[in-house]
TORMAR-968920 format. One line per field, with one value per residue (C-alpha): residue in one letter; chain; x, y, z. Coordinates in steps of 0.001 Angstrom, whole numbers, plus 500000, padded with zeros to 6 digits. Layout:
REM TORMAR-968920
rest a; ... $
kette A; ... $
x X; ... $
y Y; ... $
z Z; ... $
***
This chain:
REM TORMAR-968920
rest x; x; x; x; x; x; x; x; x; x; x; x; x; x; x; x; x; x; x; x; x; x; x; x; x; x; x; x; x; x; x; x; x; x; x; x; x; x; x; x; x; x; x; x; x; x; x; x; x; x; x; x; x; x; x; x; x; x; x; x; x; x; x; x; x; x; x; x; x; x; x; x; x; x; x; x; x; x; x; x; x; x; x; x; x; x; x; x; x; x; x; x; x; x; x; x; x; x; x; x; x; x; x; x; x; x; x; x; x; x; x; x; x; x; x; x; x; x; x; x; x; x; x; x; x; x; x; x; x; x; x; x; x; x; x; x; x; x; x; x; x; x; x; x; x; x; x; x; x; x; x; x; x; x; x; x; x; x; x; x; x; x; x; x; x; x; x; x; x; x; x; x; x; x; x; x; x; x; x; x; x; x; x; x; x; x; x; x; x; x; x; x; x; x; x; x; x; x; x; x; x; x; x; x; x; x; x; x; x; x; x; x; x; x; x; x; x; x; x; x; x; x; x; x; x; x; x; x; x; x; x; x; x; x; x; x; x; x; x; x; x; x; x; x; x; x; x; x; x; x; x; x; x; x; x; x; x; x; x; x; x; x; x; x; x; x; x; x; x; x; x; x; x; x; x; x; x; x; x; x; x; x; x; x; x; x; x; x; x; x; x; x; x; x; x; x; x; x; x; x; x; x; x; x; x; x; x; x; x; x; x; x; x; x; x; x; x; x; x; x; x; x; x; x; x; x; x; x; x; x; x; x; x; x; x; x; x; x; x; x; x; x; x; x; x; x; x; x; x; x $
kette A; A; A; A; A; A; A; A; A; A; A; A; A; A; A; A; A; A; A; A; A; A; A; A; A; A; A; A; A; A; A; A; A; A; A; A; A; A; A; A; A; A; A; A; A; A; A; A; A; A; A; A; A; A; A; A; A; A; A; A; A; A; A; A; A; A; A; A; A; A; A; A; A; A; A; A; A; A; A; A; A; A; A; A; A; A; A; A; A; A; A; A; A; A; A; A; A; A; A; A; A; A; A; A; A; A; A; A; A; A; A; A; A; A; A; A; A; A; A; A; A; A; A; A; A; A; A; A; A; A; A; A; A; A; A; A; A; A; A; A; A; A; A; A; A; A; A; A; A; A; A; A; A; A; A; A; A; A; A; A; A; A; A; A; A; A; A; A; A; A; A; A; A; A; A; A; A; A; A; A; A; A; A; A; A; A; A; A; A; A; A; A; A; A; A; A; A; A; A; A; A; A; A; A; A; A; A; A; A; A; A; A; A; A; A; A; A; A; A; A; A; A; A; A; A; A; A; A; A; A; A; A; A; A; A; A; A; A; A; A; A; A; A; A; A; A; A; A; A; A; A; A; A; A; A; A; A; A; A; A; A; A; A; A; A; A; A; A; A; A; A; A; A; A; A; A; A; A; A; A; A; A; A; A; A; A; A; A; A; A; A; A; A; A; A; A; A; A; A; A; A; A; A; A; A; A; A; A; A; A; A; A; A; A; A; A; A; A; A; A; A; A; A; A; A; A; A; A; A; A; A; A; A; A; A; A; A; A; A; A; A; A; A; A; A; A; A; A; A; A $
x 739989; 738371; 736632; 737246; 734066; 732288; 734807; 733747; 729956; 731017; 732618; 730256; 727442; 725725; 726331; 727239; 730227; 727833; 725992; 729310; 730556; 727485; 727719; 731295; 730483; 727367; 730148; 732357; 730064; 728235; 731125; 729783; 731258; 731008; 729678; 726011; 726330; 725664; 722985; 721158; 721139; 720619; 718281; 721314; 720185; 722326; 722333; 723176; 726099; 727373; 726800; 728325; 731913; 731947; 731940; 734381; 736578; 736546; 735933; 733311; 729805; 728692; 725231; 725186; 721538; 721453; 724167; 723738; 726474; 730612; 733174; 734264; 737779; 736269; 735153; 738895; 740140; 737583; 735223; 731880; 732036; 735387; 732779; 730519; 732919; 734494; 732078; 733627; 733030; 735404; 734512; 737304; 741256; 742300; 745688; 745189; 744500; 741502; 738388; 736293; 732989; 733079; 730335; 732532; 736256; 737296; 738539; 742467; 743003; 740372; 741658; 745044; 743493; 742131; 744791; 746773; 744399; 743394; 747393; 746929; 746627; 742528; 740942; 737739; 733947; 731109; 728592; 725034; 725616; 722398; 722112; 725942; 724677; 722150; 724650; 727272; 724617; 723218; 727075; 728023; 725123; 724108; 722048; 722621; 723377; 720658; 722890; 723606; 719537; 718652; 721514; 719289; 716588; 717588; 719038; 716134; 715670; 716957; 714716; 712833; 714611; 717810; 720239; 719638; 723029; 722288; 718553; 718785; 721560; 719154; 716022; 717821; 719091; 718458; 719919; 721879; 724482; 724837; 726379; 729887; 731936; 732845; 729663; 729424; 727709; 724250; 723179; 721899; 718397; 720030; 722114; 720753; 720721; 722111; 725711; 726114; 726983; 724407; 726543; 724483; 727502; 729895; 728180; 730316; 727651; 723667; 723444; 725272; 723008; 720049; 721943; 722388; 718689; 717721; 719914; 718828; 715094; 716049; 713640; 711576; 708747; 706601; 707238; 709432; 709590; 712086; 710992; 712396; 710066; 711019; 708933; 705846; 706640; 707714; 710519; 711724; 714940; 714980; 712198; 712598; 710405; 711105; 714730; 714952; 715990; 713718; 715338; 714463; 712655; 714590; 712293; 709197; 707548; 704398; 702584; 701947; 698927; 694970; 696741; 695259; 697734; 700508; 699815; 699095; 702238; 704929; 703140; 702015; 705207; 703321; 703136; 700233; 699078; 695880; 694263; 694809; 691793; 692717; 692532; 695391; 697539; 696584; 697701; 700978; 701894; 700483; 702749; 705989; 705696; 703032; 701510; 698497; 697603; 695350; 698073; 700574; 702729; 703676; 706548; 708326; 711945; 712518; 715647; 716592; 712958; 711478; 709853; 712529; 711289; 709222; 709002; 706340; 706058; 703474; 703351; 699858; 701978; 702509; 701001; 702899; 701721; 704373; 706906; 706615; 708734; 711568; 710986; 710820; 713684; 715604; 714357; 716326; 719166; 718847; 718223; 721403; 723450; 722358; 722993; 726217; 727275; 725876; 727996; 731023; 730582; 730216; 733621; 734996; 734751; 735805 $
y 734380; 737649; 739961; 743718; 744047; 742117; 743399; 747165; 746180; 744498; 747362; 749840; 748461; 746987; 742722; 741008; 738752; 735977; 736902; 738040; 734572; 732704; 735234; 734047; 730645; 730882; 732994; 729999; 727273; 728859; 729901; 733527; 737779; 737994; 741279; 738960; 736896; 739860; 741541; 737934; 737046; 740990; 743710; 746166; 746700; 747146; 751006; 751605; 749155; 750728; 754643; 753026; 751793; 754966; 756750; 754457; 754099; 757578; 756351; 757748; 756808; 754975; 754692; 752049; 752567; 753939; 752519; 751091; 750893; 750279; 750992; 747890; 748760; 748710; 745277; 743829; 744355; 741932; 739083; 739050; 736489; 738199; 741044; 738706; 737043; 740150; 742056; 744666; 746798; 748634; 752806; 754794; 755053; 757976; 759386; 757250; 753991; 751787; 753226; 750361; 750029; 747740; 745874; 745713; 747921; 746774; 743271; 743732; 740597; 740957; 744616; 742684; 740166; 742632; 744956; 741620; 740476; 744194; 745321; 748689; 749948; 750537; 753557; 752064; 753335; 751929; 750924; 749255; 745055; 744125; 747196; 746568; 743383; 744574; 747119; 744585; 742746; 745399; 746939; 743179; 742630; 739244; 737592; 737269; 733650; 731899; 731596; 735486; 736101; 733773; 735300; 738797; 737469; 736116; 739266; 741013; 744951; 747186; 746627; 749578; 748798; 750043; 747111; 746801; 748042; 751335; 751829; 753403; 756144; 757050; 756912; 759799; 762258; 761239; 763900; 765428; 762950; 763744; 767024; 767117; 769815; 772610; 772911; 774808; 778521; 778067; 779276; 783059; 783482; 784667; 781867; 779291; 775727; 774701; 775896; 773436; 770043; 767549; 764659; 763080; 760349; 763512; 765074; 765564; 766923; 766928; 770136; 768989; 766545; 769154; 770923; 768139; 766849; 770415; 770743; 767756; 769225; 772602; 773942; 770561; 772161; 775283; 774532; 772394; 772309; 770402; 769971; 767852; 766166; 767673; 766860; 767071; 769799; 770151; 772450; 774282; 772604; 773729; 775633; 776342; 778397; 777363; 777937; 780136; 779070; 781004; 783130; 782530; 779218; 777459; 779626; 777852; 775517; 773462; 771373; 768110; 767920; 767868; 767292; 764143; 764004; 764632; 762155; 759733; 760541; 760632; 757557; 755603; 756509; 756684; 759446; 762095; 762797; 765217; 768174; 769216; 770630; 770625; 774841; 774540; 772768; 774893; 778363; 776936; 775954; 779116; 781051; 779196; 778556; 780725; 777285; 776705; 773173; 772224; 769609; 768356; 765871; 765086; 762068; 760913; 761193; 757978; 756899; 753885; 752832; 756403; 759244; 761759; 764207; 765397; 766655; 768379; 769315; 771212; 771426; 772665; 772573; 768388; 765378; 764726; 760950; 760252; 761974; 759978; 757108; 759548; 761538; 758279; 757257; 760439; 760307; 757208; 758346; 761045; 758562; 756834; 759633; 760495; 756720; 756900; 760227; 758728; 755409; 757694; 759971; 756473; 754886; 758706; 758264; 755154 $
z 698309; 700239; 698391; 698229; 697333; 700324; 702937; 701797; 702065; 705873; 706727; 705869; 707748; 704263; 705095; 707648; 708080; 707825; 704939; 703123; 703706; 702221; 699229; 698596; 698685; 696510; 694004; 693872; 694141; 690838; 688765; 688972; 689915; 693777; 692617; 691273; 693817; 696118; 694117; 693571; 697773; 698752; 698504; 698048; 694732; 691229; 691485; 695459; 694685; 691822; 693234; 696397; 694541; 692253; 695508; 697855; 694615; 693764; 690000; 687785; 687463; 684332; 682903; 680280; 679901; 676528; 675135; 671735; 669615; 670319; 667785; 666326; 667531; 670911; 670522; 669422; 672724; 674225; 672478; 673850; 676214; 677707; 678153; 680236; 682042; 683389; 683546; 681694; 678221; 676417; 675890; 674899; 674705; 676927; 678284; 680989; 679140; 678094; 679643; 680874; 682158; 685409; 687347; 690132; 690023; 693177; 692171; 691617; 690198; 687379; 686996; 686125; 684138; 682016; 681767; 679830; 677996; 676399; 676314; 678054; 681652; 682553; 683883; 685183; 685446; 687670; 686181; 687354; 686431; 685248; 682154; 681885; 680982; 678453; 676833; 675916; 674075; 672337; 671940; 670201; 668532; 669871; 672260; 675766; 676298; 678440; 681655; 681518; 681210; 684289; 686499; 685635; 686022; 689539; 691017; 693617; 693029; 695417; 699262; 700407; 703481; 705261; 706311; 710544; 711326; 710576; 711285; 715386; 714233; 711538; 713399; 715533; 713088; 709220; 707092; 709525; 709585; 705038; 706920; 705598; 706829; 704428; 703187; 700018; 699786; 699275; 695372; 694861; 693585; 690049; 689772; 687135; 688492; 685392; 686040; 689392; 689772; 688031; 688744; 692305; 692782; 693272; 695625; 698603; 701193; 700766; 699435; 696412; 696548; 696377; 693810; 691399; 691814; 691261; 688217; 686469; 686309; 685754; 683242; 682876; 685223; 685643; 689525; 691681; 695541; 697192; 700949; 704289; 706602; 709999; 713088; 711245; 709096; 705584; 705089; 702059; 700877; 696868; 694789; 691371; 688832; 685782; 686041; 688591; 691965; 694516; 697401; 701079; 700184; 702908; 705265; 704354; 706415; 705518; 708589; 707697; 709869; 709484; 704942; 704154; 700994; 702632; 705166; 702415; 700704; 703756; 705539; 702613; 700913; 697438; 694604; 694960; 691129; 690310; 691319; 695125; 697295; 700297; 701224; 703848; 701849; 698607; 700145; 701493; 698052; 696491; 698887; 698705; 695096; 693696; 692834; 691030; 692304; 689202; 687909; 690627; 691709; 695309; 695351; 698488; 698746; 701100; 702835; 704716; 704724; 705704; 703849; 704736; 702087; 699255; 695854; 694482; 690846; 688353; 685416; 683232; 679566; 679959; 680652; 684527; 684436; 681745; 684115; 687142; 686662; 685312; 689002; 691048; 689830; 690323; 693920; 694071; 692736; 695058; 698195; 697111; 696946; 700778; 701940; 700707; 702289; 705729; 705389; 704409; 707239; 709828; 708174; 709277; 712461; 712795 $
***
């Protein structure tokens, strides 16, 4: 039987129809969710999939993360290995019906399944497979069986690489193609960033995107700069002192040439973390952020394979080191968000 699931990652540029049917064989032939079959033979990743679905399915996002305990009326409508099988853990009871987290929504006929064996009609979430996994052990107490551990252990981490159908249209005009008409206004200087959208897998053009990466560190830092790598220069996309969002920052511009650092971070597409010394680079900073530059943190916001961006954070009350896999994997997030916008606009005009 097709799979929504595959014929949405065909159509969207993500597989081809060859690969899409060697993942539905490999689902059958092991008894196992097209949805790990995909994430086991692709780079695709666990959390582009699942951003990817909540997106396409218009259903919310679910991070199951840090998840620990269910109700134990929660786990009466489905035994633990019901949870495995499908997938699937119980939340709530809403207006709607049973709210269920979901490894992969699309699938009607396990929507169906579900829906009889629980007794209610579902309102499902999207969540990431692999810590969906991990939360209905934790949520039922027990031990992941050993078949459920290998199948994690299996599944490849998201590639660092966009999928070739897509790579010449980027190459051309990255971000541009995130445009989505009916842009929001942009924020006023005395707005806080905390009042906008912090939800990235809702974001309906990139500056939501830049508003919900913004939000979710409002505060955190003495300094944040969000900046876009265009022809060799950085320009000001978000800047933030501590929760004030600086005015005209979209006006800055910061060459990337004769900065050693930034070269290192845009082409070696690795984290900056230290003192910076370079003069040039220094007064740019100073200027679009009143920076101090004693303890900073350059990351790269990368897309389909590229350094499309950067963030650049300071911070002299906390130790940054213990922040960076937190801001990495916001970038991520954040590069997610984008990809998806991109595929969405493509299936537009099509």
């Amino acid at each position: 039987m097709a799979s929504t699931l595959l014929k949405l990652l065909v159509r969207t540029g993500m597989l081809s129809q060859q690969l899409s049917d060697e993942i539905l064989r490999h689902a059958g032939n092991g008894d196992m969710a097209v949805s790990t079959s995909t994430l086991i033979l692709t780079g695709i990743g666990q959390d582009r999939l699942a951003h990817l679905l909540s997106r396409q399915l218009k259903r919310p996002y679910f991070e199951p993360e840090h998840m620990q305990e269910l109700s134990p009326v929660m786990r009466e409508f489905l035994s633990m290995e019901q949870a495995l099988k499908h997938r699937a853990l119980p939340l709530r009871l809403s207006q709607q019906g049973l709210v269920i987290a979901m490894a992969d929504p699309s699938d009607q006929e396990r929507l169906n399944t579900l829906s009889e064996l629980v007794g209610y009609p579902l309102a499902p979430q999207v969540a990431p497979e692999c810590r969906l996994l991990l939360a209905i052990g934790r949520c039922y107490r027990k031990d992941l069986p050993e078949r459920e551990r290998l199948l994690i252990e299996q599944i490849r981490p998201e590639a660092d690489i966009s999928v070739p159908p897509l790579d010449a249209e980027i190459d051309e005009s990255l971000l541009e193609e995130a445009e989505i008409v009916e842009d929001e206004p942009m924020p006023t200087p005395a707005m806080a960033a905390t009042v906008r959208n912090t939800d990235l897998s809702a974001a309906r053009n990139r500056e939501d995107v830049a508003d919900a990466l913004v939000a979710q560190l409002v505060g955190q830092f003495e300094r944040m700069g969000l900046f876009l790598l265009r022809d060799e220069v950085l320009c000001g996309w978000r800047g933030l002192t501590g929760d004030r969002l600086l005015p005209d920052f979209s006006e800055i511009k910061i060459p990337v040439a004769g900065s050693a650092i930034l070269r290192s971070v845009l082409s070696g597409k690795r984290p900056f973390l230290g003192r910076i010394s370079e003069p040039p680079l220094i007064q740019h900073l100073k200027t679009s952020l009143e920076a101090a530059t004693e303890r900073a943190a350059l990351l790269p916001l990368i897309l389909a394979g590229r350094t499309v961006g950067v963030l650049y954070v300071e911070d002299n009350r906390q130790a940054l080191n213990e922040r960076m896999g937190d801001l990495q994997k916001l970038l991520g997030k954040t590069a997610c968000a984008l990809e998806i916008l991109i595929l969405q606009n493509k299936l537009a005009q099509h």
